[in-house]
C-alpha positions as CSV (number, residue, x, y, z in Angstrom):
1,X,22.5,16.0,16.4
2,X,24.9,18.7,17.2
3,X,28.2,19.0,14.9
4,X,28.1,15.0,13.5
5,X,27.5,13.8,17.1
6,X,24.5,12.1,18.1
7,X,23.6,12.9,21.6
8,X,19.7,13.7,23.5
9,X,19.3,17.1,23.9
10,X,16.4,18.6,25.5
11,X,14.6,21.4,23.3
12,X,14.4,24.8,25.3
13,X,15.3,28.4,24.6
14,X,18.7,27.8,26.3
15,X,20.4,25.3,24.6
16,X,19.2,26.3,21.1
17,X,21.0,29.5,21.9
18,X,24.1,27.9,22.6
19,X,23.9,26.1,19.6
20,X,23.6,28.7,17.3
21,X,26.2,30.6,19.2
22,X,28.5,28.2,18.6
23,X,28.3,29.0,14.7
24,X,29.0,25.5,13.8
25,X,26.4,23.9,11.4
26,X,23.8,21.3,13.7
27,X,20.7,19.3,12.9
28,X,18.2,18.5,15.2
29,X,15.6,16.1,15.2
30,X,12.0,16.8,16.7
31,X,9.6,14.2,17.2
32,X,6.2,14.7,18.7
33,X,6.9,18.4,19.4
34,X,4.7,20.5,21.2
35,X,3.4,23.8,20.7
36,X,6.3,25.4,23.4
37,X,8.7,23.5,20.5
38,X,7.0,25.7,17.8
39,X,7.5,28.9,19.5
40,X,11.0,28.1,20.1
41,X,11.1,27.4,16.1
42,X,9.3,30.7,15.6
43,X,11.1,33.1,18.3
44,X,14.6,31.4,19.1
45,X,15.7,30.7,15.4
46,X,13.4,33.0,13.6
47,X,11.7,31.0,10.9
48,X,8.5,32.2,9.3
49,X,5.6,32.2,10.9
50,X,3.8,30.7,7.8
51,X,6.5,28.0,7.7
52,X,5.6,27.5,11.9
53,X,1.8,27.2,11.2
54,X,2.3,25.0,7.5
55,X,5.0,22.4,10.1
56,X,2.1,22.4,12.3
57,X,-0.2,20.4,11.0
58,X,0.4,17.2,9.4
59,X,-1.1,15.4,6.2
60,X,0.2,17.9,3.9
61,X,1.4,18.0,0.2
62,X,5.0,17.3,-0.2
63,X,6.2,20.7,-1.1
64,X,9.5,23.0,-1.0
65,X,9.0,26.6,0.4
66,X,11.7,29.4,-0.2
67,X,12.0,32.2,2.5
68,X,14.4,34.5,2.8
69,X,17.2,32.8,4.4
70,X,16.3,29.3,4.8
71,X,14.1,26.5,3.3
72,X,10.9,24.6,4.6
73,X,10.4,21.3,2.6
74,X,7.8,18.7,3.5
75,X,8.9,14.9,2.5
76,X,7.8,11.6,2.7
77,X,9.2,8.4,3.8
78,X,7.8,4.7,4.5
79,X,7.3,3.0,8.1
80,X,6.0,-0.5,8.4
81,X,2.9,1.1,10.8
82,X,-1.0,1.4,9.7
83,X,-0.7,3.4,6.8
84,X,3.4,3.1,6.1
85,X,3.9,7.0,5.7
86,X,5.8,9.3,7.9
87,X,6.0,12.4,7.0
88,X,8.7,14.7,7.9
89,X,9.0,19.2,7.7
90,X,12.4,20.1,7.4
91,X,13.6,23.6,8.4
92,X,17.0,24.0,6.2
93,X,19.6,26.9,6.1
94,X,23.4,27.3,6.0
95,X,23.6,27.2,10.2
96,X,21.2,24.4,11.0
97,X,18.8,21.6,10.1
98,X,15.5,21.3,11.8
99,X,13.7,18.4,10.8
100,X,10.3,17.9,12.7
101,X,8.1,14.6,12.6
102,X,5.4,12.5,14.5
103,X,5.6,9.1,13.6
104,X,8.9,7.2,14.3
105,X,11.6,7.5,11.3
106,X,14.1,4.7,11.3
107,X,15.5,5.6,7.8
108,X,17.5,8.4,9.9
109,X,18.8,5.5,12.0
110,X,21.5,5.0,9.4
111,X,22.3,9.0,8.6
112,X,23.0,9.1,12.0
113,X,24.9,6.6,12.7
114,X,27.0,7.4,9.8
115,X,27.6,10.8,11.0
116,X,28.4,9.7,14.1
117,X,31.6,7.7,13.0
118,X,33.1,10.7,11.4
119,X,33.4,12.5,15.2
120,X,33.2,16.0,13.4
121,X,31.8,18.9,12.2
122,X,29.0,18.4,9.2
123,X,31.4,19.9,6.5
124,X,28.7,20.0,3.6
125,X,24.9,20.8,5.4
126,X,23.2,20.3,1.3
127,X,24.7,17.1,1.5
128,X,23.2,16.2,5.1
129,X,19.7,16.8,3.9
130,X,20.3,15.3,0.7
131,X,21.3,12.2,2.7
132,X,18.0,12.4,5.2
133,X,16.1,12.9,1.8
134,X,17.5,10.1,0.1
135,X,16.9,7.4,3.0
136,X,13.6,8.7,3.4
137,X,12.7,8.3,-0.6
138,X,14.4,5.1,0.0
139,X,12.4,3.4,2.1
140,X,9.5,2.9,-0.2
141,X,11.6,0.1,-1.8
142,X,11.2,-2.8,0.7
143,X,7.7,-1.6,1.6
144,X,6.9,-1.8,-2.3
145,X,8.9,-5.3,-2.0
146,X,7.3,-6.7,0.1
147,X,3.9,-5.6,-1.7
148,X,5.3,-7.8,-4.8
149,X,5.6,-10.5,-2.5
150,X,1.8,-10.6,-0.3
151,X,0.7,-9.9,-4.3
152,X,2.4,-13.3,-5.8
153,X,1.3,-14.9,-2.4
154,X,-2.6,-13.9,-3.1
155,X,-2.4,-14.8,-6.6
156,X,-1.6,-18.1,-5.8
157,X,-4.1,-18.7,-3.0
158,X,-7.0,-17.2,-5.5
159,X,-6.2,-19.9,-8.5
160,X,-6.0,-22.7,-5.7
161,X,-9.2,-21.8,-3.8
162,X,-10.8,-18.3,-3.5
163,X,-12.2,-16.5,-0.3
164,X,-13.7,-13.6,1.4
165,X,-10.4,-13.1,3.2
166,X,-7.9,-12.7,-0.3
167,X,-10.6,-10.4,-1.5
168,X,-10.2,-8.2,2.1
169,X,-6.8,-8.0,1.6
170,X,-6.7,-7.3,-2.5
171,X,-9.0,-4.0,-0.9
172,X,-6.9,-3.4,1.7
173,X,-3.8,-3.3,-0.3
174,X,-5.2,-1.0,-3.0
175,X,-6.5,1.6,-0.2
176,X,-2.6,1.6,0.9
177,X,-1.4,2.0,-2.7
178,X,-3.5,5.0,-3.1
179,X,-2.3,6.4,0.3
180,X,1.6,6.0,-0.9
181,X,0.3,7.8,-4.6
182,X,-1.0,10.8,-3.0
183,X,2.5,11.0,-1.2
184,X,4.9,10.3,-3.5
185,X,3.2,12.0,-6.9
186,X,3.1,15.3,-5.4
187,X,7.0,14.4,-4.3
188,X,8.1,13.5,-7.9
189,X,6.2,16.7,-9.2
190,X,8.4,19.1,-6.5
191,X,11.8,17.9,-6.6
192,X,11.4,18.0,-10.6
193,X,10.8,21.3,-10.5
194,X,13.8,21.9,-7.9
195,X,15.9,19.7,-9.4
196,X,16.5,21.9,-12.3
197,X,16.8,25.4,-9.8
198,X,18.2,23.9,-7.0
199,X,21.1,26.9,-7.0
200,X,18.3,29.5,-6.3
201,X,17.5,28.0,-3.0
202,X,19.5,29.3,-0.1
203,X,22.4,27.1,1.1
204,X,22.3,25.4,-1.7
205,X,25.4,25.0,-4.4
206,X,25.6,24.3,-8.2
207,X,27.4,20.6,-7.0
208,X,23.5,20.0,-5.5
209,X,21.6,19.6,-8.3
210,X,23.2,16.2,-9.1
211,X,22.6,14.9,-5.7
212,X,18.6,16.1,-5.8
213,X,18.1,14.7,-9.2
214,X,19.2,11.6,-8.2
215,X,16.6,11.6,-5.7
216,X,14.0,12.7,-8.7
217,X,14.7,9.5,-10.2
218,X,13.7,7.3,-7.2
219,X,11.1,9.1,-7.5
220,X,10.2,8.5,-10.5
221,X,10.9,4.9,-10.2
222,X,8.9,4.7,-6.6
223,X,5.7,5.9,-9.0
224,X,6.0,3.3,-11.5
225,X,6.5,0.5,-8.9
226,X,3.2,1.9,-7.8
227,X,0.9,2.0,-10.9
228,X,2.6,-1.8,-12.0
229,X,1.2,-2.7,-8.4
230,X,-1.8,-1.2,-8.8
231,X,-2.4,-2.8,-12.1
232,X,-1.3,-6.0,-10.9
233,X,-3.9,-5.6,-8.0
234,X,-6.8,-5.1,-10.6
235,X,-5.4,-8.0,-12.5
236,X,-6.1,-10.0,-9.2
237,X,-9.3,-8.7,-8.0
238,X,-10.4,-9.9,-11.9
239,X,-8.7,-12.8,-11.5
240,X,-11.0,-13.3,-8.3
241,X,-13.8,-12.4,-9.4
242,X,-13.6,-14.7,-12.5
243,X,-12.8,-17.7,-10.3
244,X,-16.0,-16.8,-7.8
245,X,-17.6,-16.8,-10.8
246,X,-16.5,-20.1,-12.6
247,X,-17.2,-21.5,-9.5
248,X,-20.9,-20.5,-9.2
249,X,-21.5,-21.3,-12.6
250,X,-19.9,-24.7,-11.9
251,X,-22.2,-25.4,-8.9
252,X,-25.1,-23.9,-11.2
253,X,-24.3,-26.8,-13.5
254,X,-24.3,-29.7,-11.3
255,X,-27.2,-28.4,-9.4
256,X,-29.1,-28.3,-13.2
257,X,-28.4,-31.5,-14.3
258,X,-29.4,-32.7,-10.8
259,X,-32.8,-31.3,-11.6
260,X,-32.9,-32.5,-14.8
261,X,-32.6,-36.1,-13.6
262,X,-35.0,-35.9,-11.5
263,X,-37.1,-34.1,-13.9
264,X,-38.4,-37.3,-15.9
265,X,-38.5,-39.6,-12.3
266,X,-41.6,-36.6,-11.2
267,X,-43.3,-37.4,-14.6
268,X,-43.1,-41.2,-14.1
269,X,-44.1,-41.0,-10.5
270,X,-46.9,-39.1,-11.1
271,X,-47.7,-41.2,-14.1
272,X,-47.9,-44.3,-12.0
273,X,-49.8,-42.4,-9.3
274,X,-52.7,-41.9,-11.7
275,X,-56.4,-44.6,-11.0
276,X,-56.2,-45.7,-14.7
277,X,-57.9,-49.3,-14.6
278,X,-54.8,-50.7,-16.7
279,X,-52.2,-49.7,-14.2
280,X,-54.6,-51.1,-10.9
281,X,-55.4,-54.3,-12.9
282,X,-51.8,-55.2,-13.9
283,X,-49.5,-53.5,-11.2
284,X,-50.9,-56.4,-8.6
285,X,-47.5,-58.1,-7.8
286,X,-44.2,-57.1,-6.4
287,X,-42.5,-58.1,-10.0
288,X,-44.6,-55.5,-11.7
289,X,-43.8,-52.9,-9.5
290,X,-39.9,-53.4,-9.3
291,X,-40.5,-53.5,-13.2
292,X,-42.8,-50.4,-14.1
293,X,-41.7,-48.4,-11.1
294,X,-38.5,-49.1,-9.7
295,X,-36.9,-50.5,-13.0
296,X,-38.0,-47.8,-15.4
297,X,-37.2,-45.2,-13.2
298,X,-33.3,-46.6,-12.9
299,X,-33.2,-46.8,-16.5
300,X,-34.4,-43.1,-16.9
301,X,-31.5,-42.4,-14.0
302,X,-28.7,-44.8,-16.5
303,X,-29.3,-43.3,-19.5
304,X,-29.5,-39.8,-18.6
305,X,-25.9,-40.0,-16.5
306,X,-24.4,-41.7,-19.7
307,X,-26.0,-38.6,-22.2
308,X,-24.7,-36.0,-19.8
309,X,-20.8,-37.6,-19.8
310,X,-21.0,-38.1,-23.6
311,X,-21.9,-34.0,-23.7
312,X,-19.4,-33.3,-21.3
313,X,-21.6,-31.9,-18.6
314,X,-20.8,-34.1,-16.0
């Protein structure tokens, strides 16, 4: 983005020249640079070579570095991808805006596009980051949203009937809440401490530290969203595992007083299986047997059913 204007622009030596020439403020946007992009960040504008090597590598702790004459800050924002993190380094001084990144950013979609409807120069470069800041801080909302929703959603699938697949997904879940904690609690921690010195940075003004604090308090409510959803994810997973377990305990039962029932039918078959000389003088008709055998044995079955519904077992 050169002067409010959005327009591709390929990254060499030349044209980065130019644009600092000009002495008109500019932000540009790298994404999926190379290493010929981080010598042109090192050599052509001059930033640190610690700030080079720290924009590097990715998977970093949100932080804010001051150098001499600009500022490197690393900031994270939310994608709907694998792990919904994109993190971003931004190079910031009073001539230009570098931001660097490898995963797509949409949230600068609408920056952009706003900037690009003013057809001028950026008058106010703190306000320009505080704006890329802001939409990236931003976009946690409708990812945490949508995490309230898929939460209410399992909830009610785990009273109706639990399954390996809710618990899969209660894990799943909690594994991304912990990914967006380790990004956004080291984010809270930094811009509270800048918030407050905001003025000491360079190209920074008093009028900033309204604008930054603002963004301290998304923060601040982004990290409570966060532990409520956590909590509310444990609240599930016991939920779940109480209803597995109800359930097993109800099978248990049924499965007991199965084998109770047919606990006294063994005894009288095995009674009646016995060579006593009473039993093979009088058991000599079919009326005998549907009476000691098939009748008593019912009657066991009748008045055992009607016990267990009086207790309430069955």
């Amino acid at each position: 983005m050169h002067q409010g204007s959005s327009k591709e622009l390929h990254f060499n030596r030349e044209n980065v020249e130019e644009l600092l020439a000009s002495g008109e403020f500019f932000w540009l946007d790298l994404q999926r640079p190379n290493d010929d992009d981080f010598e042109i960040l090192r050599d052509t504008f001059g930033f640190h070579p610690l700030a080079v090597e720290d924009s590097e590598y990715f998977d970093q702790r949100a932080k804010v570095d001051e150098y001499d004459d600009f500022v490197f800050i690393v900031v994270y924002g939310a994608v709907k991808d694998e792990d919904r993190l994109v993190e971003v380094h931004c190079f910031y001084s009073e001539r230009c805006l570098v931001t660097v990144h490898r995963d797509d950013a949409p949230a600068f979609d609408e920056v952009r596009e706003r900037y690009d409807k003013r057809k001028g120069p950026v008058d106010r470069p703190s306000l320009l980051l505080y704006k890329l800041i802001d939409a990236l801080v931003d976009s946690f909302f409708p990812i945490l949203a949508d995490f309230d929703d898929r939460i209410d959603t399992l909830e009610d699938g785990i009273f109706r009937r639990a399954d390996d697949s809710q618990l899969q997904d209660l894990f799943a879940m909690k594994r991304l809440l912990v990914g967006l904690r380790k990004a956004i609690s080291p984010q809270r921690d930094t811009f509270a401490q800048v918030s407050g010195a905001i003025t000491d940075l360079p190209g920074f003004v008093p009028d900033d530290e309204r604008y930054f604090r603002d963004i301290y308090d998304h923060l601040i409510r982004i990290s409570d969203l966060i532990d409520s959803y956590r909590d509310l994810l444990t609240g599930a997973m016991d939920v779940y595992l109480s209803t597995v377990s109800n359930r097993l305990n109800d099978v248990m039962k049924k499965l007991t007083v199965i084998a109770t029932i047919f606990l006294p039918l063994a005894w009288i078959t095995g009674f009646f299986g016995q060579n006593f000389a009473w039993l093979v003088r009088n058991v000599d008709s079919w009326e005998a047997f549907a009476f000691l055998g098939v009748g008593i044995e019912l009657a066991v079955i009748v008045v055992m059913i009607v016990l267990f519904r009086r207790r309430g077992w069955i």
